[in-house]
N, C-alpha and C positions, 0 to 999 in steps of 0.2 A: 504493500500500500504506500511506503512511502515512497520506494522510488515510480510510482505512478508518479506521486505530487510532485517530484522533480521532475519527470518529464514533463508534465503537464502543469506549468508555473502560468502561462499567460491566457484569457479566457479565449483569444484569438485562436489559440492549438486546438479548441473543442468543435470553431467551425469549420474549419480545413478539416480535422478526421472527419467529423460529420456527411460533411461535402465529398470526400473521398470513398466512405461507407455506403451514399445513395449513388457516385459514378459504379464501383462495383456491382450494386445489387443490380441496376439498370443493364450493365454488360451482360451479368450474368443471365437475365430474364430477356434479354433481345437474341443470347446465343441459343435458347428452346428452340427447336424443330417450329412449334405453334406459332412465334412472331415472327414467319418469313414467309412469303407467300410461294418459294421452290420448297422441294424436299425435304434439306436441311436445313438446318440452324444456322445463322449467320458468321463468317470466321469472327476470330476473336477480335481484331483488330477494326475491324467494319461496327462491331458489337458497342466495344471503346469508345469507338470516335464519336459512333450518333449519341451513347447516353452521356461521354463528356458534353455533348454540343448541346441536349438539351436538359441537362441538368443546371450545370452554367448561361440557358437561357439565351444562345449565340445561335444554333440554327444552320452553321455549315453542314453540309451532308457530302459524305461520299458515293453514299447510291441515290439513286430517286425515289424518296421514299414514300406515294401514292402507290408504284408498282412493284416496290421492293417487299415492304413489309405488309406484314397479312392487318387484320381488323385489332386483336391480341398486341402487333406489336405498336401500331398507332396510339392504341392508349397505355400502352406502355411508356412510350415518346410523350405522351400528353400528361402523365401523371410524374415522371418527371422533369417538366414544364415548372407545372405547376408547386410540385416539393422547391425547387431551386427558385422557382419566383418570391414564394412564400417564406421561404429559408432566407432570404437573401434580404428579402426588407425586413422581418423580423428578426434577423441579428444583426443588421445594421443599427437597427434599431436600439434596440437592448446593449449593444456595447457601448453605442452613444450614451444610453442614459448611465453606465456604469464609470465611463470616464467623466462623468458632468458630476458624478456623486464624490469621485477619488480627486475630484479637484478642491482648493483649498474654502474656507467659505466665501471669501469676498468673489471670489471667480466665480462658485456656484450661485451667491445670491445675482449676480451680473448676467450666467447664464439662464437662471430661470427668469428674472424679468424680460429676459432680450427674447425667448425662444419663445414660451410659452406650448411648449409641443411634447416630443417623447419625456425630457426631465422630469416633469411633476407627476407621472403615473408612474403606479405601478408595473412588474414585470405580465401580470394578467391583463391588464388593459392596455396595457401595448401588445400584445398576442393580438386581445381580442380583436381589437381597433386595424392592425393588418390584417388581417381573417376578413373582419365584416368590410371592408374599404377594397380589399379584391375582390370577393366572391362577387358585390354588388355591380362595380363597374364591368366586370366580366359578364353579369348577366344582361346587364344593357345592352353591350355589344352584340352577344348571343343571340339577343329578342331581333334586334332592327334587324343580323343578316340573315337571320333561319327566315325570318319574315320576304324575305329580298330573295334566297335562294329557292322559297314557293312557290311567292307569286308572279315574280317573273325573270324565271328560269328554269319554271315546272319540275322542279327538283321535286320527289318525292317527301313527304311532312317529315318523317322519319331518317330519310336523309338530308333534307336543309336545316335539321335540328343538330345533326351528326356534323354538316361541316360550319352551323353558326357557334356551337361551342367549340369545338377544334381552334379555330381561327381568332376568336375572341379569348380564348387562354393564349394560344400562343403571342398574340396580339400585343394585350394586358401586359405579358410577362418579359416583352421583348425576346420572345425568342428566334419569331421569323419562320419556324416552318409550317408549310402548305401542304395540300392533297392534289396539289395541280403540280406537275413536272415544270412547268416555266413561275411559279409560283401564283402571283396575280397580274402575268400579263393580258391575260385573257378578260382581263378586269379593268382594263388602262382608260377606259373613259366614262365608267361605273360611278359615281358620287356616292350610291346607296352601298356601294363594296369598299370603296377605298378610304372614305371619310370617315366610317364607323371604324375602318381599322387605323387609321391613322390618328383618331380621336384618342381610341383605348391604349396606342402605344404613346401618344403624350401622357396622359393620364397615368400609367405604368413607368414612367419616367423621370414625372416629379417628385417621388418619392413622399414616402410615408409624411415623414414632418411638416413638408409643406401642406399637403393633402389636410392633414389634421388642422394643420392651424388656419385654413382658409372657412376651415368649416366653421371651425371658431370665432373668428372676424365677424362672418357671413350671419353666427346667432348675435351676436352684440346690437345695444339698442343704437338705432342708425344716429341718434340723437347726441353719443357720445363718441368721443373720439376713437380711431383705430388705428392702433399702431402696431404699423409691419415689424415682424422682427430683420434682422439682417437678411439670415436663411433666405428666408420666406424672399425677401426683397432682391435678393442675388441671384435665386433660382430662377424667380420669375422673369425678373428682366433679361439676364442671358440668354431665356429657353424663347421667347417669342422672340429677341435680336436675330439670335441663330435661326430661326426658323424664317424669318422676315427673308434676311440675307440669305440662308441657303437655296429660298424659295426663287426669290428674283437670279441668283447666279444661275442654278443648275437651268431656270426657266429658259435664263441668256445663252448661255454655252451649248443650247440643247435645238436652239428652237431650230436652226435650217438644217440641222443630220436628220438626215430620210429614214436613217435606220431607226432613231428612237421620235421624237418630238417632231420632227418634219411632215409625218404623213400625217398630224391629225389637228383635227380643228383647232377653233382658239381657245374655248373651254377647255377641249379635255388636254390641249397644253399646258392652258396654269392648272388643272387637276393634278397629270403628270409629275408638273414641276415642282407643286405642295407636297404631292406623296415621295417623289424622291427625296427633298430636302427634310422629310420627317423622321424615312427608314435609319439613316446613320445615326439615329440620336438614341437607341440601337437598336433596330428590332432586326431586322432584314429582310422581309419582305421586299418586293420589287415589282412594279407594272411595267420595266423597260428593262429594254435587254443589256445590262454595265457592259458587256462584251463589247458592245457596238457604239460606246460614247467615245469621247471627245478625253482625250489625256489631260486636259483642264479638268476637264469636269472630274474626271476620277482622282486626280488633284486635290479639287476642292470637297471631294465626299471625303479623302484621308482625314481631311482635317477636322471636318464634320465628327466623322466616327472616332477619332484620338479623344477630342474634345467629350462628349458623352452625353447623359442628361444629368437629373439631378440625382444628388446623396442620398444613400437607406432606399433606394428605386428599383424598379427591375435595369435599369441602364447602366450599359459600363462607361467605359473608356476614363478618362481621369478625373470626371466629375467637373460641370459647369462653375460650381462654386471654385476649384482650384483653379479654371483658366482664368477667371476672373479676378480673384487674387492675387496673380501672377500680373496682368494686367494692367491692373492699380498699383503693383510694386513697380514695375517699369516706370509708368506713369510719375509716379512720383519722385524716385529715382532722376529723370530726363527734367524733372522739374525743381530738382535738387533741395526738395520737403525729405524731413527727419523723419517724418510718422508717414505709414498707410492710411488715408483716410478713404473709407467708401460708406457712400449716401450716410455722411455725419458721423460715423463711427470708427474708430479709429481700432487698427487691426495690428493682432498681439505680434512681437517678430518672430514668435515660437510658430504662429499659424504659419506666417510666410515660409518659413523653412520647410515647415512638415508640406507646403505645397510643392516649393522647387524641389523639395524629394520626391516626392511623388512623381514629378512629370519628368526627373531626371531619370528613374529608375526606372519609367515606362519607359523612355524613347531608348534607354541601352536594350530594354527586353524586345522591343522590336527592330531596332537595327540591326541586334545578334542574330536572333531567328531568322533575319532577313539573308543576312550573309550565309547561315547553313541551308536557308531552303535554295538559295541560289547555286549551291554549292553541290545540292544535292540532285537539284532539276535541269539547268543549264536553262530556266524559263526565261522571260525577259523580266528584266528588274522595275518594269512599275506593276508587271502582275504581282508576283510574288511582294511587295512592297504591299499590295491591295489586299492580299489575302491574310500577311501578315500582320496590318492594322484593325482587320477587318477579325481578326481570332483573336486579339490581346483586349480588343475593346470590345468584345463581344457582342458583334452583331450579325454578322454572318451573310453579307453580302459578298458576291464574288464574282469575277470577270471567266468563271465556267474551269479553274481550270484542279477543284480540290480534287474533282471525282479521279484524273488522272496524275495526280502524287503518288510516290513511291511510298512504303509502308512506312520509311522512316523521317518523310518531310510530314507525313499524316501525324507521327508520335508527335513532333516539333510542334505541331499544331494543335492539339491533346493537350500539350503542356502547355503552349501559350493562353491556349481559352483558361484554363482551369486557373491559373497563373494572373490573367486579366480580370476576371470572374472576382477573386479570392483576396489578389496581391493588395491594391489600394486601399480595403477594407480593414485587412488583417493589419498593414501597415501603419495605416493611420493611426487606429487604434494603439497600436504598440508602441510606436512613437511620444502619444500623448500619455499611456500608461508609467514609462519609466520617464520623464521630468523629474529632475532632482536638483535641487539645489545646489553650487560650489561655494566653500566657503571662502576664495581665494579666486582672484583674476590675473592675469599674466599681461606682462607689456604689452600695450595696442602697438602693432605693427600696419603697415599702410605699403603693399605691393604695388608693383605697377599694374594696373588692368588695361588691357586694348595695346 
């Protein structure tokens, strides 16, 4: 027992094995003879890949999996979706509130006035509160496309019910995978297909906290004041900036290629150009074929997809609120100000570190994996560079080319998801857990920079 508690010192070790324990049992349950629609069981490695991709919520696939896996293994894939969706905002959750408790009181009286969110509840009503906050918006989703897949696309009730829940978990949880072999291109000037799902992957995006707290604003008597916390104020502006601009770029970059945005009207252009600029915030889903765009434009989705959506979310990549901070540290910095200040509030320099960590220790994990999968495929370097940001930040969009990787650019890519899923979370965390005071400072020194 005790050397358990030495291994197991920090609460971040409990969601990696966790996380580790639902990718195994997924492998093991996808290699059954029953979740494969040939003969056999799936190999192991193929088994691996899809329950790393949707237990982490990412969505790359090596086979296509409408006609790969039987009914058994779909909702296999779909349950865990939804364990890793679930799993992922309620332990972000909950380790937030653990670090907001281990912090000193002036900090926690500072954080609980500022948040007003996961801090002040309990470990139950933060469960609860992620539980009832997905199932809900998962069912909305659910109702408008099974509704959509009836009445007009004569889907059978029973099966527009089968692909309106499918899609709206995968949806919700950002994980991106379809029952359709091109995903929802077949859907590319749909409003009643693409904006339901594109709504629920916002929605799955912002993340628990802010969710909570809007709810909270939203009961307050309109007669007295409302104030945003930070969170709340950072997530939100970033997530509709990003969305504004990604929408107008990829609209721009896209609109005279024949292959994607060129052949179709001007509606279901800006549709298009909404739904692309939504997927990299991460779900992956996709109405246009990335194969066939514009190296701008796949450019500008890296960026999208590094970037991510909001914290405690179903969304990866390094989290809105880090670029943001990063932002305002330049900003400041260029403007030669002592302090961080964003919208009035001036930001810790411990926060600032724990960001430039973060977004330094992303771009080494995907630079590296970039140089092995290159290494290992001979592909061309803005694919592989696509696929690589597109597994670390878990989203699962791709230029077609995962299904033909070797088994051990596929491992790279196993580790990267699980890795981008996991790392920011567990890191952060850890970072804010051991702060410790020095009782002693050493000569400032002043290098040359540039």
């Amino acid at each position: 027992m005790a050397g358990r508690r030495r291994l197991l010192r920090h609460p971040a070790q409990y969601v990696v094995l966790g996380f580790a324990g639902a990718v195994a049992l997924g492998t093991g349950l996808l290699m059954l003879p029953i979740s494969r629609t040939g003969p056999d069981g799936a190999p192991l490695l193929t088994a691996l890949f899809t329950s790393t991709s949707a237990t982490c919520v990412t969505g790359l696939a090596v086979v296509d999996t409408p006609s790969y896996w039987s009914g058994f293994g779909e909702a296999v894939i779909l349950g865990l979706i939804q364990v890793g969706g679930l799993g992922i905002m309620t332990l972000a959750s909950l380790l937030g509130l653990l670090v907001s408790r281990r912090m000193g009181l002036r900090a926690r009286l500072t954080a609980a006035a500022e948040t007003r969110s996961v801090g002040l509840g309990d470990v139950r009503s933060v469960i609860k509160g992620v539980v009832a906050f997905s199932l809900l918006f998962e069912a909305l989703a659910a109702l408008v496309l099974t509704l959509r897949f009836w009445l007009g696309y004569d889907e059978p009730l029973g099966r527009a019910a089968y692909l309106g829940v499918f899609h709206s978990i995968s949806a919700f949880n950002n994980a991106g995978f379809a029952l359709w072999s091109d995903s929802l291109v077949g859907f590319v000037g749909d409003p009643w297909i693409c904006l339901p799902v594109a709504l629920a992957v916002i929605s799955g995006g912002l993340g628990f906290p802010v969710i909570l707290e809007l709810r909270r604003q939203l009961r307050r008597d309109s007669r007295r004041s409302r104030i945003w916390s930070l969170h709340l104020q950072l997530t939100l502006t970033a997530t509709v900036a990003l969305l504004v601009l990604g929408t107008v770029f990829v609209t721009a970059t896209e609109w005279n290629n024949p292959a994607t945005l060129g052949g179709l009207s001007t509606p279901d252009r800006l549709l298009a150009g909404f739904f692309q600029a939504v997927m990299p915030r991460t779900a992956g889903f996709n109405s246009l074929d990335y194969s066939q765009m514009e190296n701008g434009t796949l450019l500008g989705t890296m960026v999208l997809m590094f970037i991510g959506g909001g914290s405690a979310g179903t969304a990866g990549g390094i989290k809105v609120t880090t670029f943001v901070i990063l932002f305002f540290a330049i900003y400041a910095e260029v403007r030669g100000e002592r302090t961080v200040d964003v919208f009035r509030r001036r930001i810790d320099e411990r926060v600032v570190r724990q960001a430039l960590t973060v977004v330094l220790l992303a771009l080494a994990a995907v630079m590296a994996s970039t140089l092995l999968l290159l290494e290992m495929t001979g592909l061309e370097t803005e694919d592989v560079l696509f696929e690589a940001t597109s597994a670390f930040a878990t989203v699962g969009l791709s230029t077609g080319i995962t299904a033909s990787l070797p088994g051990g650019a596929q491992l790279v890519l196993v580790a990267l998801m699980f890795l981008g899923r996991l790392g920011p979370i567990t890191l952060v965390s850890a970072l804010a857990l051991r702060e410790r005071g020095r009782l002693y400072t050493h000569p400032e020194g002043r290098p040359i920079i540039g």
